[in-house]
Backbone bond lengths (Angstrom), bond angles and torsions (degrees), N, CA, C in turn:
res aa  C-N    CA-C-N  psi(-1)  N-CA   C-N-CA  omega(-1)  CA-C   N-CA-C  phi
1 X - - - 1.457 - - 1.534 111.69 -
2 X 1.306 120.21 -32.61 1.196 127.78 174.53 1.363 124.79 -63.00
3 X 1.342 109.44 -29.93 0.967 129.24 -154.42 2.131 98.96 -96.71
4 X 1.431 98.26 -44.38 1.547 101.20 173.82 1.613 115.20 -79.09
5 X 1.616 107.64 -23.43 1.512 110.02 160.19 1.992 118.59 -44.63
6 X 1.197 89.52 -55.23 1.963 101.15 -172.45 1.783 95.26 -68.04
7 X 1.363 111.20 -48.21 1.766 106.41 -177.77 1.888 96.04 -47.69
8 X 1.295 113.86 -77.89 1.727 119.59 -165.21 2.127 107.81 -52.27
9 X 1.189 100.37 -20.88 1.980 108.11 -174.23 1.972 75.53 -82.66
10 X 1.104 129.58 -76.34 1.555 122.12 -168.04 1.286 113.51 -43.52
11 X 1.315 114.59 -62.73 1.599 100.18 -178.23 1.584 138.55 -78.15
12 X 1.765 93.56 7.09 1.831 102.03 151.09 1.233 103.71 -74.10
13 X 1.563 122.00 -73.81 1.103 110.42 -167.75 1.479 147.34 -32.19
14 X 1.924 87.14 -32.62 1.549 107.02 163.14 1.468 105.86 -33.29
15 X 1.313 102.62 -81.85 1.480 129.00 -148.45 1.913 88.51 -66.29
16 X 1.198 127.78 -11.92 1.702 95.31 -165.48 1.479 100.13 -126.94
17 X 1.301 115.38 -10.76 1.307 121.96 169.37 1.886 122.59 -54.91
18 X 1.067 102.77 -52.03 1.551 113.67 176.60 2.052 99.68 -77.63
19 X 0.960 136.94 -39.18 1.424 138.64 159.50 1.673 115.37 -45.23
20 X 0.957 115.16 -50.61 1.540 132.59 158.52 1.279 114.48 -30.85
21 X 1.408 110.97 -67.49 1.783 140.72 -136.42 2.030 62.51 -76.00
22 X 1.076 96.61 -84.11 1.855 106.13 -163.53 1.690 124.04 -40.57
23 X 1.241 105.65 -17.24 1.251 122.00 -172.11 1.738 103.01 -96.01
24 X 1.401 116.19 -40.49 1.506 120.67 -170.45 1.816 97.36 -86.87
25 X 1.340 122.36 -28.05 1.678 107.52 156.03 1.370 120.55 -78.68
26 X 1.551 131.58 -14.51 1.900 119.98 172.57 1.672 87.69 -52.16
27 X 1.886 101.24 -65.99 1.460 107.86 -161.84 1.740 113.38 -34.97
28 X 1.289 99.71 -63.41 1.604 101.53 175.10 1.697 117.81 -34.31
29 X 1.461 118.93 -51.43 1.319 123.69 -175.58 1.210 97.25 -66.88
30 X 1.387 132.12 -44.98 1.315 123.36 178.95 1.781 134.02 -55.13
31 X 1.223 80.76 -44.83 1.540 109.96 165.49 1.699 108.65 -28.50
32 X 1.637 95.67 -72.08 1.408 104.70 -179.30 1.131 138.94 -114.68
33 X 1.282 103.05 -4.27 2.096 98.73 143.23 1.650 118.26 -78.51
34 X 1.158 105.05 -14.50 2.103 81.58 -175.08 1.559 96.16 -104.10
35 X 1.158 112.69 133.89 1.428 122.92 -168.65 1.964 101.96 -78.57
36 X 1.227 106.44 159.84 1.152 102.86 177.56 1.555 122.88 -85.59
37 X 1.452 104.10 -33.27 1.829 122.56 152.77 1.416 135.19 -37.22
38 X 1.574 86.10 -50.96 1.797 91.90 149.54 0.935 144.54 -58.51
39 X 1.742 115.84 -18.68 1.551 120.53 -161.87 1.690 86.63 -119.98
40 X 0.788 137.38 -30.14 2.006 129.81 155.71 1.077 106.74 -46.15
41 X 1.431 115.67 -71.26 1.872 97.35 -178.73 0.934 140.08 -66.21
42 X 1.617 128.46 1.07 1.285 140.84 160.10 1.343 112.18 -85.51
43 X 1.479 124.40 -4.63 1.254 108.18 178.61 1.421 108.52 -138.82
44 X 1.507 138.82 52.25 1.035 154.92 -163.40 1.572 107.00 -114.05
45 X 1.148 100.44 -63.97 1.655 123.66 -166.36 2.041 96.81 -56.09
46 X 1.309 97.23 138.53 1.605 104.79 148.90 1.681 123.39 -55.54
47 X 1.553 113.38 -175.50 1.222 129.98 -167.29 1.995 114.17 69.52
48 X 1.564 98.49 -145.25 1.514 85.17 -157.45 1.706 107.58 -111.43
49 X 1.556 88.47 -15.89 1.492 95.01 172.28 1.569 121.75 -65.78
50 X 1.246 115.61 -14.81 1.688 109.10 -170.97 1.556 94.87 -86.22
51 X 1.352 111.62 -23.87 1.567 123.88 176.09 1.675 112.07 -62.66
52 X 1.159 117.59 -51.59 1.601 137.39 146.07 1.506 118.99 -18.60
53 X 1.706 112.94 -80.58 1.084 99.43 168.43 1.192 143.23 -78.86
54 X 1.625 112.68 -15.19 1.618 117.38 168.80 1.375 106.02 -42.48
55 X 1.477 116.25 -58.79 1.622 133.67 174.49 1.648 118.03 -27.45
56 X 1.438 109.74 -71.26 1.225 119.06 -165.22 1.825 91.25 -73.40
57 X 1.269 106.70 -57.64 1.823 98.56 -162.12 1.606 101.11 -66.20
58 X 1.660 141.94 -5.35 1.115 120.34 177.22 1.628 122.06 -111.99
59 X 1.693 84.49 28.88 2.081 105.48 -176.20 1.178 72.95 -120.63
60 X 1.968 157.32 13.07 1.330 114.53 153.70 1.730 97.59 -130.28
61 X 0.862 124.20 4.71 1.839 128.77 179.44 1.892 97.83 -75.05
62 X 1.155 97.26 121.80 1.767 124.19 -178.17 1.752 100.86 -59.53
63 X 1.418 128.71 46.22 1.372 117.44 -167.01 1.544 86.76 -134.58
64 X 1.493 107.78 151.74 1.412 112.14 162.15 1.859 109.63 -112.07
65 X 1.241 108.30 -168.73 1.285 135.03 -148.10 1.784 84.60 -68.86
66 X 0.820 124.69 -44.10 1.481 112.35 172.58 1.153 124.66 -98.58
67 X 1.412 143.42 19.83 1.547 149.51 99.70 0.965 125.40 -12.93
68 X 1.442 90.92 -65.67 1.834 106.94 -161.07 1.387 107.72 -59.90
69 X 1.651 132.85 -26.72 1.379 135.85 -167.63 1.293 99.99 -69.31
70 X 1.462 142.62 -78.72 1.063 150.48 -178.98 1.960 106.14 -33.47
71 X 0.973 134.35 -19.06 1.294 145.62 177.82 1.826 107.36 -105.32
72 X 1.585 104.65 -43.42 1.417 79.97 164.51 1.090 139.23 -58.96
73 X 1.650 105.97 -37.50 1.237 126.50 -169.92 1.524 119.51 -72.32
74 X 1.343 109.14 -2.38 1.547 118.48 -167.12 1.655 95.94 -108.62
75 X 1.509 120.81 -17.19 1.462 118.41 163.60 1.686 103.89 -67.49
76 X 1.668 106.26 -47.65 1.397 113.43 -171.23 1.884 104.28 -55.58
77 X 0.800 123.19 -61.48 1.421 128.44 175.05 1.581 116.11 -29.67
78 X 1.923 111.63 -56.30 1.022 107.65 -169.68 1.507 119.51 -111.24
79 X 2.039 99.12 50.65 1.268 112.88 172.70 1.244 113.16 98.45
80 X 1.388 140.63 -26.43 1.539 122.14 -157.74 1.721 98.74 -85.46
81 X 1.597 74.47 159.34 1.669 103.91 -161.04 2.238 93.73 -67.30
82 X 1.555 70.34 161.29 1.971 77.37 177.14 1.544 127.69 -48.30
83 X 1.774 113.62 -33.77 1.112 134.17 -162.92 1.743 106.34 -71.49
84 X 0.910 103.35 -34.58 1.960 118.71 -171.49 1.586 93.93 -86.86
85 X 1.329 128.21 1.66 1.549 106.10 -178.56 0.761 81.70 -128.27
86 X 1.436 150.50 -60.43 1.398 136.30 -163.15 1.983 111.76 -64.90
87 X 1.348 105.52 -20.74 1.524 90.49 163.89 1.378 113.14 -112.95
88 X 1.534 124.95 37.18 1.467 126.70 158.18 1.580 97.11 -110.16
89 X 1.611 146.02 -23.72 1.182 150.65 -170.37 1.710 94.73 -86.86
90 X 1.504 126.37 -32.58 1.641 123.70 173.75 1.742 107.74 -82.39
91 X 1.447 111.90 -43.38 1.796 99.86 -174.41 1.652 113.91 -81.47
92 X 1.509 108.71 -27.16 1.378 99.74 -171.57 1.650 106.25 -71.55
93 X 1.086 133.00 -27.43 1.518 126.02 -166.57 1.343 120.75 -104.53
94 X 1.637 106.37 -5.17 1.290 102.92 -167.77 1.929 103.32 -99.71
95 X 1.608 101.08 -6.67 1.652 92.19 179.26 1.815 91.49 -169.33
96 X 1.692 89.48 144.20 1.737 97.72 177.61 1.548 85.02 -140.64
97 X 1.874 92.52 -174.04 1.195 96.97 -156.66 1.645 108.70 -83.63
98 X 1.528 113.66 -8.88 0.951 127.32 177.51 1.653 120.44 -85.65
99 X 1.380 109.28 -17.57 1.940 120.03 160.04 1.493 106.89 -73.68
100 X 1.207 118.79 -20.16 1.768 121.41 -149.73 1.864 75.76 -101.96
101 X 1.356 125.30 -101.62 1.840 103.11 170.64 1.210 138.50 -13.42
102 X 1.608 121.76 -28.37 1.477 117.94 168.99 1.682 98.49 -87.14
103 X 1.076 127.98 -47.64 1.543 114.35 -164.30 1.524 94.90 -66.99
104 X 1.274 130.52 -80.40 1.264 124.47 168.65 1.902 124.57 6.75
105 X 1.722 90.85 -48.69 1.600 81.47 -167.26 1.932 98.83 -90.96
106 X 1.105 108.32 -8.50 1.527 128.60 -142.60 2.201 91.41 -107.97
107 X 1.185 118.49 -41.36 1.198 113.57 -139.95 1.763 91.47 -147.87
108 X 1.317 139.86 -18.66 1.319 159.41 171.35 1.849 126.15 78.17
109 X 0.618 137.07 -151.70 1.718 124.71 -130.34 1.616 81.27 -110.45
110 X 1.548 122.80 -59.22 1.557 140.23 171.78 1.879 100.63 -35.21
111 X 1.391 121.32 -48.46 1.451 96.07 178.45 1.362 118.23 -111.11
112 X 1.048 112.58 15.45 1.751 123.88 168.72 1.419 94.43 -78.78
113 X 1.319 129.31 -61.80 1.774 135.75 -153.30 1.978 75.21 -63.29
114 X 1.320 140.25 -77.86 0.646 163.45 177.53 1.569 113.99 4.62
115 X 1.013 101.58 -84.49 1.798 139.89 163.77 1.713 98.81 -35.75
116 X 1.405 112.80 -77.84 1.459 126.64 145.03 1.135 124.37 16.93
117 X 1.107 119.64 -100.04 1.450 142.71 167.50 1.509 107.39 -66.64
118 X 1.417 138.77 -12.11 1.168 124.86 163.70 1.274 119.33 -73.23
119 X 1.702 116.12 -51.40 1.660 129.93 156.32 1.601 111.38 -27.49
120 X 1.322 105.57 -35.36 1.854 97.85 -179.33 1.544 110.43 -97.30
121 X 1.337 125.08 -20.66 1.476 119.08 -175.30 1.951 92.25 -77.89
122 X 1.378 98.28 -69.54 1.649 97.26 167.19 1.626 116.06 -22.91
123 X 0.933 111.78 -76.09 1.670 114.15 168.76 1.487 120.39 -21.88
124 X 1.509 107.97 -81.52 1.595 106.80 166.58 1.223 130.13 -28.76
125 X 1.790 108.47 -55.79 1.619 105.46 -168.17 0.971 98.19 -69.77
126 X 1.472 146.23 -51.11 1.242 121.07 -143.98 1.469 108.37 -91.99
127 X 1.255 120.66 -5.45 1.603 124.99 158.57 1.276 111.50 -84.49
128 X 1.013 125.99 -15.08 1.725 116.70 172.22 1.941 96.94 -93.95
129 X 1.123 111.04 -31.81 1.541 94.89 -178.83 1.663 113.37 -68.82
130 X 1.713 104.52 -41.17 1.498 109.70 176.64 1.639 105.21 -61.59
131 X 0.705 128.53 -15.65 2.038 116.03 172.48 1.632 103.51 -68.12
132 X 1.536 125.18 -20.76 1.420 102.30 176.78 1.661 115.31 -106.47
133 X 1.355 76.90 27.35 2.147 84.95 157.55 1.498 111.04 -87.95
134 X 1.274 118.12 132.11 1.356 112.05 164.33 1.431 115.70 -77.71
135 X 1.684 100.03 116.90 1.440 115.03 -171.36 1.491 108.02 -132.47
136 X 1.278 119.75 164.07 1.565 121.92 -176.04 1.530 81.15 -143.59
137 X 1.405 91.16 134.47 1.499 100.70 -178.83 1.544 98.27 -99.32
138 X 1.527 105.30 171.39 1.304 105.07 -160.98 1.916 101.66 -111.26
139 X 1.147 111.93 145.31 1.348 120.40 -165.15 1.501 110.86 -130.01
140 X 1.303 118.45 103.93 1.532 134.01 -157.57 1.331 88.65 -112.24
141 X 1.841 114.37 157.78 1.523 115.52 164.33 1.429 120.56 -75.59
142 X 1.306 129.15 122.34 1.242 151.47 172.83 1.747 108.41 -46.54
143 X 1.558 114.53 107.81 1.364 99.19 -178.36 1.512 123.58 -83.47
144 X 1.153 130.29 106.36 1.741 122.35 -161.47 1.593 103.39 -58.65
145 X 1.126 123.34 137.38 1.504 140.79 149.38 2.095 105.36 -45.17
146 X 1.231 114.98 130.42 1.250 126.31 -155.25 1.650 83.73 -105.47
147 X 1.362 130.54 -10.72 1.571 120.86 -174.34 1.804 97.40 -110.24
148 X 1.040 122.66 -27.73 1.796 99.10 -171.92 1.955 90.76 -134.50
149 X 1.643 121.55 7.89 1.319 104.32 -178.29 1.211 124.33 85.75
150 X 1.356 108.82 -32.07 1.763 95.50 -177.36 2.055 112.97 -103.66
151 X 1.350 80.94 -148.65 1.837 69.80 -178.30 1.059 130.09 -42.52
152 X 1.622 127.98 160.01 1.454 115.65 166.51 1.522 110.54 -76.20
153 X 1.080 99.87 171.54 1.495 110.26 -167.60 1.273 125.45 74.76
154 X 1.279 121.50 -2.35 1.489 123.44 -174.67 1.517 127.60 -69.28
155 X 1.842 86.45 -24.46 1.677 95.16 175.21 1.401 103.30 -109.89
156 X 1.683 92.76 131.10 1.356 105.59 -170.41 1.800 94.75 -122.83
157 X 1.550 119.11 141.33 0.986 122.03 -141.22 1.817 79.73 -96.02
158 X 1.522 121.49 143.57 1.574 126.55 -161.46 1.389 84.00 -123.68
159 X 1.537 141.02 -50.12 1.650 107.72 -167.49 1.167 117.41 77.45
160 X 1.129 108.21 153.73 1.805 115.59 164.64 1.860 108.57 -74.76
161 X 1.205 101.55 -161.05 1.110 104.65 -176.16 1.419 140.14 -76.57
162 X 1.894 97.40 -34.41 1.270 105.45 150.70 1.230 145.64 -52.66
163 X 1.610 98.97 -38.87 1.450 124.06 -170.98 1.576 93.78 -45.46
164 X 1.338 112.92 -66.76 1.561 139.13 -151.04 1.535 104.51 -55.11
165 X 1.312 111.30 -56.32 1.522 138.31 156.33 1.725 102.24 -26.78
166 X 1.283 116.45 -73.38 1.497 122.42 -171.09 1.913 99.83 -54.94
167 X 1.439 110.43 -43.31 1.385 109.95 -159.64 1.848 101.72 -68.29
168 X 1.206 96.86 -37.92 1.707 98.04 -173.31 1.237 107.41 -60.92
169 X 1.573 127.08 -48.45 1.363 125.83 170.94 1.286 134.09 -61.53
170 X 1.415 115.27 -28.43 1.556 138.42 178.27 1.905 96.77 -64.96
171 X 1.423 117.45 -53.09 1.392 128.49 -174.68 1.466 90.27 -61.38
172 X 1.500 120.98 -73.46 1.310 126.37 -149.34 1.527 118.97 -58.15
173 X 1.664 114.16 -36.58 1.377 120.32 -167.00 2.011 98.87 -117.37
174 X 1.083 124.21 7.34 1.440 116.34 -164.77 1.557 78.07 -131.83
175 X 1.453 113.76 -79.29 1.611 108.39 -144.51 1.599 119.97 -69.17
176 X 1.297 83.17 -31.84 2.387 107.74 172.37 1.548 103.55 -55.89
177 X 1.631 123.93 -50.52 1.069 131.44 -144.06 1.867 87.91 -86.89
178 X 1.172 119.36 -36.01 1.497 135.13 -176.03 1.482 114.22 -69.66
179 X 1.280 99.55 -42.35 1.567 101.08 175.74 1.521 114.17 -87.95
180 X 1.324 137.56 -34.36 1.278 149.10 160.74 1.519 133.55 -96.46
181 X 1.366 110.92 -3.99 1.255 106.15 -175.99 1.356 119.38 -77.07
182 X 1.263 106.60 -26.05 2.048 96.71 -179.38 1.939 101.92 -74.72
183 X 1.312 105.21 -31.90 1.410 90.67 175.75 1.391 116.60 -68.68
184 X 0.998 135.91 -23.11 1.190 144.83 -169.52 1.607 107.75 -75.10
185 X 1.621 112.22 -34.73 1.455 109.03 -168.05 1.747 84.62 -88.01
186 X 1.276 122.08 -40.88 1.434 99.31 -167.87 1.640 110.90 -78.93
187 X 1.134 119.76 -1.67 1.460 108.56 160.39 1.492 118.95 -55.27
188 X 1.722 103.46 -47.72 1.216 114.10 -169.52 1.292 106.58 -71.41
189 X 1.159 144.48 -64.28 1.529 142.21 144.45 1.534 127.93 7.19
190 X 1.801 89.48 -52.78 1.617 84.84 -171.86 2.300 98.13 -86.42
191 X 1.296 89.62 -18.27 1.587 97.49 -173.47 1.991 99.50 -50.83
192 X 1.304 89.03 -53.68 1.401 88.86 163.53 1.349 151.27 -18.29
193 X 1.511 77.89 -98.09 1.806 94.94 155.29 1.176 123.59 -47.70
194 X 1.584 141.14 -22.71 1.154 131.52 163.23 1.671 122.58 -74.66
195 X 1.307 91.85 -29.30 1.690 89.19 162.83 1.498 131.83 -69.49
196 X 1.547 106.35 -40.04 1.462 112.31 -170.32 2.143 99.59 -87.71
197 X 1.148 113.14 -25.37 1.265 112.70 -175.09 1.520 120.08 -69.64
198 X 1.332 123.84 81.51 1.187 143.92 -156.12 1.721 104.93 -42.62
199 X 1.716 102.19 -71.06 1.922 104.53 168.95 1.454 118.24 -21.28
200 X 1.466 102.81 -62.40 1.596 104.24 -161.92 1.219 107.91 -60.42
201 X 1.913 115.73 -39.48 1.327 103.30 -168.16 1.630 117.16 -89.94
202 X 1.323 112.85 17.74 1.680 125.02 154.30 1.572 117.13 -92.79
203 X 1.213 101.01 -23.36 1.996 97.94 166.80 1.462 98.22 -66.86
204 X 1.606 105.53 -59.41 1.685 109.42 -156.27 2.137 90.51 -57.99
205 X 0.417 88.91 -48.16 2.121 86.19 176.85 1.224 121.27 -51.38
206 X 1.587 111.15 -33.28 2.119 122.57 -178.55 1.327 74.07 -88.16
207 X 1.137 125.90 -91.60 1.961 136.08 -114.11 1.282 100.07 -110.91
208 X 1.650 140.22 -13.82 1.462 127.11 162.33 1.415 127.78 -96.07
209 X 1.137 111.77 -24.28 1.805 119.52 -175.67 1.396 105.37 -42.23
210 X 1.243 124.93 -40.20 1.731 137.25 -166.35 1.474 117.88 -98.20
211 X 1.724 129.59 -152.43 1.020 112.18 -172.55 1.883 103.66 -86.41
212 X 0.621 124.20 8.68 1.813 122.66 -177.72 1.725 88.00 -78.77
213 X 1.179 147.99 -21.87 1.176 145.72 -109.11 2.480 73.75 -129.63
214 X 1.544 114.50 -26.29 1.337 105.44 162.48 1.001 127.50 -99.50
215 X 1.275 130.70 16.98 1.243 125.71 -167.65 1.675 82.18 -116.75
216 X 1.565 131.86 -59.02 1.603 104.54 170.09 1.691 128.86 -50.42
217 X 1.125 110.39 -36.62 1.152 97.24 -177.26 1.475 123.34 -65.67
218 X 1.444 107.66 -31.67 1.750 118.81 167.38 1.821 103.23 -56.99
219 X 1.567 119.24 -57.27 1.514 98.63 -174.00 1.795 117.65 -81.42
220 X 1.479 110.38 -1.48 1.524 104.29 -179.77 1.465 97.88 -75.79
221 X 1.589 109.35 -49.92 1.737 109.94 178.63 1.290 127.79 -44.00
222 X 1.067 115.45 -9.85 1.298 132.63 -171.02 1.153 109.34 -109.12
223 X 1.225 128.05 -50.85 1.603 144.32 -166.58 1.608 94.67 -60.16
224 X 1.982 104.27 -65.41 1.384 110.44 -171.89 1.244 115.51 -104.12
225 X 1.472 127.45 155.12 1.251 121.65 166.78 1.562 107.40 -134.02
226 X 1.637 88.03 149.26 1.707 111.43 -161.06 1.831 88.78 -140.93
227 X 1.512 91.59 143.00 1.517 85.12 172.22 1.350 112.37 -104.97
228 X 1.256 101.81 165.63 1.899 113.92 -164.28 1.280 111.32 -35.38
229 X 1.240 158.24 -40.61 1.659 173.70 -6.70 1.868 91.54 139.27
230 X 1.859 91.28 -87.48 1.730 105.88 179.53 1.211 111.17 -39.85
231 X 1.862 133.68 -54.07 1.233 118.64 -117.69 2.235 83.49 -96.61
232 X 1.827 101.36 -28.16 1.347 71.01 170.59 1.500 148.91 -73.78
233 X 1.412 112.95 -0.22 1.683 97.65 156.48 1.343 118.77 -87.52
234 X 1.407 124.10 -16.75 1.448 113.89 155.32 1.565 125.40 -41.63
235 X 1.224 94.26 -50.03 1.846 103.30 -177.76 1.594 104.86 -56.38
236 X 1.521 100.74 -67.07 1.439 98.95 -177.25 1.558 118.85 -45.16
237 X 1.266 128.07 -44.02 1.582 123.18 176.89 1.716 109.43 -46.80
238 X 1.580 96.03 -50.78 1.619 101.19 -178.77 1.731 121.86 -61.11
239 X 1.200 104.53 -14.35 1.460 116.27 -161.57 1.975 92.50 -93.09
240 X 1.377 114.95 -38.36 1.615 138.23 -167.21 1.828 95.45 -60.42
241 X 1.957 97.75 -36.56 1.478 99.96 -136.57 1.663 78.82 -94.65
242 X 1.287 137.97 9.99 1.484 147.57 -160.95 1.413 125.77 74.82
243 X 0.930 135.48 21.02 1.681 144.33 158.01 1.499 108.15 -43.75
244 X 1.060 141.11 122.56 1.584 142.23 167.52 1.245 108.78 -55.28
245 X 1.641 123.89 128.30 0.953 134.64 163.99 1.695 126.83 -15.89
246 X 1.258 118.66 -54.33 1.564 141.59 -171.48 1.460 102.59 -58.34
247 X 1.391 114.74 -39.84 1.539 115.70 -164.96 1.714 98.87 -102.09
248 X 0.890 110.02 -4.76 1.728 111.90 175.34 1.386 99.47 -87.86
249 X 1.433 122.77 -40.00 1.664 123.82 168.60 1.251 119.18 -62.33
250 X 1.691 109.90 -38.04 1.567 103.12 168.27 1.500 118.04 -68.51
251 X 1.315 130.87 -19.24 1.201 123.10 -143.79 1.859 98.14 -101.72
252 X 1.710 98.22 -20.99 1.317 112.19 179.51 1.413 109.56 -83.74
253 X 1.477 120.85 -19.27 1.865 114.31 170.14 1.550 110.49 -92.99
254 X 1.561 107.51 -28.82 1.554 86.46 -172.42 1.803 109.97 -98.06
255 X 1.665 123.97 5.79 0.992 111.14 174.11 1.669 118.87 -84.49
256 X 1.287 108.94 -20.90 2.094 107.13 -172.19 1.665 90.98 -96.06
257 X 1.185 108.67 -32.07 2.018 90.13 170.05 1.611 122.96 -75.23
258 X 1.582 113.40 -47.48 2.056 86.78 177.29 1.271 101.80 -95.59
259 X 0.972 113.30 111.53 1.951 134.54 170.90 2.050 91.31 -97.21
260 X 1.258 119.29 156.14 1.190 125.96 -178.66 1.274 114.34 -86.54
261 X 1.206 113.80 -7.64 1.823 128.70 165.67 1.688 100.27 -55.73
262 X 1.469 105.06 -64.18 1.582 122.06 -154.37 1.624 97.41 -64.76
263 X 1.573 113.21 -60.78 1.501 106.55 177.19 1.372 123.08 -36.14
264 X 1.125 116.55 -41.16 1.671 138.09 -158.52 1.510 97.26 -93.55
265 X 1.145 119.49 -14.40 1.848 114.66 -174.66 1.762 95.45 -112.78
266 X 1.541 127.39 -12.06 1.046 110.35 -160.85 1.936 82.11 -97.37
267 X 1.847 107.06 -50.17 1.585 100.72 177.64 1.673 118.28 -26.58
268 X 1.321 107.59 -48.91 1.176 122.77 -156.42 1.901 103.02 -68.34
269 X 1.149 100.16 -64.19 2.064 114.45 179.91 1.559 110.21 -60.44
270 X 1.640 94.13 -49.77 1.972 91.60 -162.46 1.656 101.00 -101.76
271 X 1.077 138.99 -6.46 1.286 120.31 -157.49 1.469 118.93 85.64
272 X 1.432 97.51 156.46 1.940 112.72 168.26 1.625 117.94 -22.74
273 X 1.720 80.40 -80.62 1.648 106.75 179.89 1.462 106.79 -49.89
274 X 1.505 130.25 -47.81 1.738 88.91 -173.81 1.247 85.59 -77.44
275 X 1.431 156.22 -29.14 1.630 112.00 -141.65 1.422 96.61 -89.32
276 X 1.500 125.17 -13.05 1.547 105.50 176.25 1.297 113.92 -72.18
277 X 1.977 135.59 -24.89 1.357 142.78 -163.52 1.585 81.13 -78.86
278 X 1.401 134.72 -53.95 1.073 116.43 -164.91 1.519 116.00 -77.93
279 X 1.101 140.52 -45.23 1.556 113.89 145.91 1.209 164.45 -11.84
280 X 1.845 85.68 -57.36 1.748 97.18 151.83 1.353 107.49 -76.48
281 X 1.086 144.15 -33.24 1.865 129.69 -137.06 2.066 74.51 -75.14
282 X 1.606 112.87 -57.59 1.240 97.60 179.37 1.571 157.30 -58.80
283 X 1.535 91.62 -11.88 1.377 118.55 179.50 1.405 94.28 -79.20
284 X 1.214 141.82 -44.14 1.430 157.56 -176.07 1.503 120.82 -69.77
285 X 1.162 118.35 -50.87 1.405 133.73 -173.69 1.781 98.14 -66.64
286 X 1.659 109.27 -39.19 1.529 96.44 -146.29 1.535 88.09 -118.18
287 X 1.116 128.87 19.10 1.464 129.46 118.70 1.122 144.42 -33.61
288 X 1.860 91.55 -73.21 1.459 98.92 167.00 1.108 136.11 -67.45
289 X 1.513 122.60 -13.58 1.076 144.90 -165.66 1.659 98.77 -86.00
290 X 1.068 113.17 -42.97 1.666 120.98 -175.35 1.586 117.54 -84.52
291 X 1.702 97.44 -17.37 1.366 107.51 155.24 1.517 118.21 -56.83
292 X 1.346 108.66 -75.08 1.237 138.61 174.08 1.419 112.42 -45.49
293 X 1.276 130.83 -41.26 2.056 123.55 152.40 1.651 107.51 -44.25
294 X 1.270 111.92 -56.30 1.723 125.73 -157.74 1.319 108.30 -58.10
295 X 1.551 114.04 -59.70 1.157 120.82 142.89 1.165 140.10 -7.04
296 X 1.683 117.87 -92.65 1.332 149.48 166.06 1.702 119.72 -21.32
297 X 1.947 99.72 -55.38 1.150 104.87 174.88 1.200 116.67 -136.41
């Protein structure tokens, strides 16, 4: 058993190691061509569009579920409405560009597009539903930048060419690998063990194939957290070991969004009431949503 454990741990790695490598340099380029100034002022303003782009720009920003807080919270500070944080805290953690290459190679093109576009419908609603909380956003003093006057942070240091070069790689292969890499190996680990662990994968065959098969994946997602990257070779082992498709989709949106950071930072800023609407809206959304794959195809 030991021995077919290290065969099935090698030939993930095969497959997600080189997916990685490519995925942790977009992030890097991303890192440091899209300014961070740019992505505040697009998401400041009320209505549904700031809800829009929180969505789309935080399904491709190289940050996971405990990133994203420190950035939500800096919209929260400088006024934006509930709807733009609560759907930049659902798109940024639940998929990067480096989960979208591993599922792809791992899970195929039909539930990557899939997954995809679920992270952004998810996104919307529950930022368009959070705007009819009565909320007062919070309004901190703005520290001015002492070189051009306006906000801080505005000057972002550009370098020559090398410089820029060193920074993308320094982010991509040092700081990515630092902030995600132990989750990443114990995804693969546990991806493992679910394959070679004979018991589990005779429960997942009686008691998960069907609908019992959403109601674990809603409390494991919850229980554990894996970020978007890790949790897909977890899924895939579970999916190998007979788990229904639908609940492998749920288990992949609601595990990289509630991390115990986010619960504990949202109790703390928003109150009870949103962090329970935002719990459920997700426990709910990516149900149906995994209904609606199972279904579909």
């Amino acid at each position: 058993m030991a021995a077919q454990f290290w065969e099935v741990l090698k030939g993930y790695s095969t497959e997600v190691i080189p997916a990685l490598a490519i995925g942790f340099l977009i992030s890097g380029i991303i890192h440091e061509f899209v300014p961070t100034k740019w992505v505040e002022r697009h998401l400041g303003a009320g209505g549904i569009k700031p809800i829009f782009y929180s969505t789309v720009i935080g399904t491709f920003l190289p940050i996971c579920c405990w990133g994203s807080l420190p950035v939500a919270l800096s919209f929260y500070k400088k006024g934006s409405r509930l709807g733009p944080i609560l759907a930049f805290l659902v798109a940024t953690p639940a998929t990067s560009v480096s989960a979208l290459i591993v599922s792809y190679r791992l899970l195929g093109i039909q539930f990557t597009v899939y997954i995809f576009f679920s992270v952004i419908v998810m996104g919307l609603l529950v930022g368009i539903l959070g705007n009819f909380f009565k909320f007062k956003p919070k309004k901190s003093k703005e520290k001015i930048c002492p070189e051009c006057g306006e906000l801080a942070e505005c000057c972002e240091h550009q370098g020559d060419r090398l410089d820029r070069i060193r920074s993308i790689l320094t982010f991509a292969f040092v700081d990515m690998p630092k902030e995600i890499g132990l989750e990443i190996i114990l995804g693969l680990l546990l991806a493992a063990v679910v394959t070679v662990f004979i018991p589990l994968g005779t429960l997942i065959k009686l008691y998960l194939s069907g609908f019992w098969a959403y109601p674990f994946s809603i409390i494991f997602g919850l229980i554990m957290y894996f970020c978007s990257t890790a949790s897909v070779p977890l899924v895939d082992a579970l999916l190998k070991q007979g788990m229904n498709i639908g609940a492998g989709l749920v288990l992949l949106l609601i595990g990289p969004i509630t991390s115990y950071g986010t619960i504990l930072v949202l109790k703390k800023e928003f109150g009870l009431p949103i962090l329970s609407f935002y719990i459920g809206s997700i426990c709910v959304l990516a149900v149906i949503l995994g209904w609606l794959y199972q279904v579909i195809f």
